[in-house]
N, C-alpha and C positions, 0 to 999 in steps of 0.2 A: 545369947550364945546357944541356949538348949534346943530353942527356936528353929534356933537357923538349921542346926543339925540333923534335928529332928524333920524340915523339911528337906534338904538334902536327900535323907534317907529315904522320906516319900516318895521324891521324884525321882529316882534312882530305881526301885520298885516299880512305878507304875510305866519305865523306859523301858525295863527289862520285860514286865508284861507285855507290852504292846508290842517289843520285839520278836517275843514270843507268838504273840499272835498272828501278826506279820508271816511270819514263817511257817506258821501252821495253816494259815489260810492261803499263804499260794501256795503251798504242797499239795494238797485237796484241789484246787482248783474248781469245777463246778459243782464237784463233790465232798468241798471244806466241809467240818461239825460248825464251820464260824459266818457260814453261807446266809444262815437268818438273818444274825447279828448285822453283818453286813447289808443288808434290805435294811433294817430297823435303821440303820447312821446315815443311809443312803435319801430314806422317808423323810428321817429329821432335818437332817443338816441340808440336801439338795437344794429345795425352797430357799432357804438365807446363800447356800451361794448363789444362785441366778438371781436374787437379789441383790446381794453385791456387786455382780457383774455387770449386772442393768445400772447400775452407778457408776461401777468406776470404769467401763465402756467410753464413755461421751469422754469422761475426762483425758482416760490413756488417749482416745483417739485425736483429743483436742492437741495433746502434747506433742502427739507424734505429727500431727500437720506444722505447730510453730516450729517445732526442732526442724522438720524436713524443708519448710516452708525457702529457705535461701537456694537451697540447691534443686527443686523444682523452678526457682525464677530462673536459674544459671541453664536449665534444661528449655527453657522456656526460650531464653535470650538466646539461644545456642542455634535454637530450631527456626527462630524469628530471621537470624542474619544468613541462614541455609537458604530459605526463601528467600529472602533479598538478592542473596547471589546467585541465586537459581535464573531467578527475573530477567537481572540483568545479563543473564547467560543470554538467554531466552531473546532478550532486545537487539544483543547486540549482536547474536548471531543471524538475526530477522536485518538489522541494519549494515552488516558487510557482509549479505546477500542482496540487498537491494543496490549498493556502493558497486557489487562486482554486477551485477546487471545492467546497470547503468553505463560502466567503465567500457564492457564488452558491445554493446551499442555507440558507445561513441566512439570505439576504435575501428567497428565496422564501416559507420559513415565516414569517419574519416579516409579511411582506405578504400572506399570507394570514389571518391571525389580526389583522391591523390595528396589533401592536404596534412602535411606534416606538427603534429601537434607536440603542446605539453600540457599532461592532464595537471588539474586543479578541483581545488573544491572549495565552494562557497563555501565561506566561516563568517560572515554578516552583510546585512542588509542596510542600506542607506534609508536614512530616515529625513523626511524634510520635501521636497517638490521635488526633488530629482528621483528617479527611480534609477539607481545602479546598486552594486553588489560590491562587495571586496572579494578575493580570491588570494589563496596560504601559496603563491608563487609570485616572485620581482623577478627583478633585473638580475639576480644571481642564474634566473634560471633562464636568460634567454627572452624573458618579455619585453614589449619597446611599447612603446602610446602607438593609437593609431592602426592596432593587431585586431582584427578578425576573434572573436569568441564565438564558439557554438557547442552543443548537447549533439547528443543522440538522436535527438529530433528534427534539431534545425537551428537555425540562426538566435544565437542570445543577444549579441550585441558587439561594442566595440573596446577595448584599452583607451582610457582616459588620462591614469596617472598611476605611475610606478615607482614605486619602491624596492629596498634592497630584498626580500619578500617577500611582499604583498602588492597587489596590485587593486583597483578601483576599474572597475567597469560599465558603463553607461548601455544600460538595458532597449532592446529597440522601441521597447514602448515608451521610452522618454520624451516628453513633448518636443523635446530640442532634436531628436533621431532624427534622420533624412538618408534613406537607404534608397539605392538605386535600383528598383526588382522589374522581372522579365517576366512577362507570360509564358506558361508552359508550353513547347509545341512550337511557338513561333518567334517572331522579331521583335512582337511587340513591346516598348518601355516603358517605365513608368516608373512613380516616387511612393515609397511606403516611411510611412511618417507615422509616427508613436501619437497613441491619442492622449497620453499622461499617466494613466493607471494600466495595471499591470492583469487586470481581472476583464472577463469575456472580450468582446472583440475590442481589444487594446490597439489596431491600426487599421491605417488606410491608404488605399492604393489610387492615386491618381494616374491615369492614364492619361500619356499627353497626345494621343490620337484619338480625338472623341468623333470619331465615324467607325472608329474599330468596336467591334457588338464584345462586351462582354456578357458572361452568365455567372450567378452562382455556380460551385463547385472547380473552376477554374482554379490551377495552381502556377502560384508565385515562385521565382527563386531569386536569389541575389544576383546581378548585373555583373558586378563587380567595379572594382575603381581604378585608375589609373595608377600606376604601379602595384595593385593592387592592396593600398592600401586607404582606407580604412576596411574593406568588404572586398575580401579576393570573392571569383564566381563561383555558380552554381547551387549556391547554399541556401537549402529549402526553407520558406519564410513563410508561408501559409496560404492558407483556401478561400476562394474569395465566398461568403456567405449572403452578402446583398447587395447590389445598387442601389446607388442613391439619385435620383432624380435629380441633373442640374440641365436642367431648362436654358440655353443660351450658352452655355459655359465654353470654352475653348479644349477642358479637359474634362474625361468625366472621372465618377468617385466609385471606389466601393470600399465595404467595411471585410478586414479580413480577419479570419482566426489563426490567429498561428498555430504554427507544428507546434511551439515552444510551453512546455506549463510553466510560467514565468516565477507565480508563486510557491515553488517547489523545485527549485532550483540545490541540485546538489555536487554532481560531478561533470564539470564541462575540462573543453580545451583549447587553448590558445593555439591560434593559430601562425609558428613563426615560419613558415617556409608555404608559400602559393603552389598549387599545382603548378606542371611545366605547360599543360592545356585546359582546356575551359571544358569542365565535366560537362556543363550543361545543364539536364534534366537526368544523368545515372545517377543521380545523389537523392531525388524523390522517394519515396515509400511507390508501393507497385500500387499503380489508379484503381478505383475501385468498378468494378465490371458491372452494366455498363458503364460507361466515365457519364457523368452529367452535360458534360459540353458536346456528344457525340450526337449526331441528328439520328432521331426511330429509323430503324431498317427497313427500307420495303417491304409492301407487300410478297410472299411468295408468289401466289396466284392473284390474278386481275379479279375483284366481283364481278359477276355476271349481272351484264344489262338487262332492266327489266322491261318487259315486251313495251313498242310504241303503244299510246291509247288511242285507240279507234278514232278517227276525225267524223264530223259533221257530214250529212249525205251519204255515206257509204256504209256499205252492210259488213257486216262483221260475216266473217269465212263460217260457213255452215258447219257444225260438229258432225263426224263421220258419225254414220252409223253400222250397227253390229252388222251382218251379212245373216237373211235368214237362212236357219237349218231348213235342207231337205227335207220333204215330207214323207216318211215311209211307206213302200209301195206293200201292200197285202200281197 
C-alpha cells in the first residue's frame, strides 16, 4: 500500500514538472531557458522514433489497404460498368446512324421509282442451300408471298412465306432465283439467275438475243412481271462485269455484280403497292462519266497526211535557194 502511494506521489510530481516545463518552454518560444534541453530529447529520442516509424509504416499501410480494400473494388466495379455503358452508348449510337442512313436511302429509291413500301429489318439469316433472310414484318403489316423486296441499292429479292410478323425472303442470288432484267438504255431482255452464294459475282445474266453485243459496265434492271408480281419494274439489279464465251449458243452469258451487298443486309422494303408507270432506268445510280458502253469521241481535228514518197524515175522538186545579197557598190 506504501508502495503504491508512494508512487502515485512520484508521478503526480514529475506530471506537474513536465507541465511546468511545457508551459515555460512555449512561452520562450525560440528563446525558451529549456531550448537545449529540447535539442538534447530531440538527439536522443528522434533516431527510435523514425525507427519506429520505419516499422510500423508497412504495417499501418498494410491495414489501411485491407480495411479500404472492398470499397476501392466497389470504385473499381463502379468505373468498370461506366465504361460498358459508355461503349455501348458509343455502338449503338454508330448503329442507328447507320439504320437511319440506310432508312433514308431506301426511302429515296423508293420515291424515286414511285414504289410504295414497308420498311423492315433483317433479324436472321437462313442457314442450309437456300440463301434467304427473315424480316420483323407479316401479314399484320400488309405483306403477301410473291412481293418485290429491295435496299437502298437495288433489288434484294422476293416474299416466299409469311407470317403474322415475320416474313421469309428468298434472296436473288438463290440458285432457284429467275428474275426477268433489261438492259439499261434499250429493249433488250434477259434472265438473271442467282448463282447460289451470296459473295462477289453471285448472278447471271442470259441474254436471249445473242447477236445483240454486250460489254462489261453495262447496267441491268428488273423487267418486271406480270401483274407485277413477283418483280414489279425498274429495280436496279447490277453491272455487267464479264462475258462469258458461249460459242454456238442461242443466248449469250455474262456474270454480274449486283447493286445489293447481300451479306450485309440490314434495312430494306417490301414492296406492297407497284408504281402506276414503269420508272425504267430513273431508279439507277447517276452512270459513271464516261459510261463504259459509250463509243471514244472523235477526233477533234483530222491528222495531217504525211507527204506521198517519191516514186521511181522522177526527181524530187529541187529545194529553193536563198536569193544572193547585192553586192555593194564603192
Amino acid at each position: 500500500m506504501n508502495d503504491t502511494r508512494r508512487t502515485r506521489a512520484v508521478l503526480g510530481v514529475l506530471l506537474l514538472v513536465s507541465l511546468a516545463m511545457i508551459t515555460v518552454d512555449y512561452r520562450g518560444g525560440d528563446h525558451s531557458p529549456l531550448s537545449a534541453l529540447r535539442g538534447f530529447g530531440e538527439a536522443i529520442f528522434g533516431p527510435i522514433e523514425h525507427g519506429a516509424t520505419a516499422v510500423v509504416s508497412p504495417v499501418a499501410g498494410a491495414f489501411h489497404t485491407f480495411t479500404g480494400a472492398p470499397g476501392a473494388h466497389r470504385r473499381i466495379t463502379r468505373l468498370e460498368r461506366e465504361n460498358a455503358r459508355l461503349r455501348q452508348q458509343l455502338r449503338t449510337g454508330q448503329i442507328d446512324k447507320k439504320r437511319a442512313d440506310e432508312l433514308n436511302n431506301l426511302l429515296g429509291t423508293s420515291g424515286r421509282g414511285g414504289y410504295r413500301i414497308v420498311p423492315a429489318e433483317v433479324i436472321s439469316s437462313g442457314q442450309g442451300l437456300e440463301d434467304t433472310v427473315s424480316l420483323d414484318v407479316g401479314s399484320g403489316n400488309g405483306v403477301r408471298p410473291n412481293m418485290t423486296v429491295l435496299s437502298g441499292d437495288g433489288l434484294v429479292g422476293r416474299v416466299t412465306r409469311v407470317g403474322p410478323t415475320t416474313s421469309t425472303v428468298m434472296l436473288a442470288t438463290d440458285a432457284a432465283s429467275s428474275i426477268g432484267g433489261r438492259l439499261e438504255g434499250s429493249e433488250e431482255i434477259g434472265v438473271v439467275q442467282g448463282a447460289g452464294r451470296r459473295g462477289g459475282s453471285a448472278l447471271k445474266f442470259q441474254l436471249l438475243d445473242s447477236t445483240v453485243v454486250m460489254v462489261p459496265g453495262q447496267r441491268i434492271v428488273s423487267f418486271g412481271s406480270e401483274g407485277d408480281r413477283p418483280y414489279v419494274p425498274g429495280v436496279p439489279i447490277g453491272t455487267i462485269s464479264r462475258i462469258e464465251k458461249t460459242s454456238g449458243s442461242l443466248t449469250r452469258t455474262a456474270l454480274v455484280r449486283p447493286f445489293v451487298h447481300f451479306t450485309s443486309l440490314d434495312v430494306v422494303g417490301v414492296v406492297v403497292a407497284a408504281p402506276k408507270r414503269n420508272p425504267r432506268d430513273s431508279v439507277l445510280p447517276p452512270s459513271p462519266s464516261p459510261s463504259p458502253s459509250s463509243p471514244p469521241p472523235p477526233p477533234s481535228t483530222p491528222p495531217s497526211a504525211p507527204p506521198p514518197p517519191a516514186q521511181a524515175g522522177t526527181s524530187a522538186p529541187p529545194k529553193s535557194r536563198p536569193a544572193p545579197s547585192p553586192t555593194p557598190r564603192g
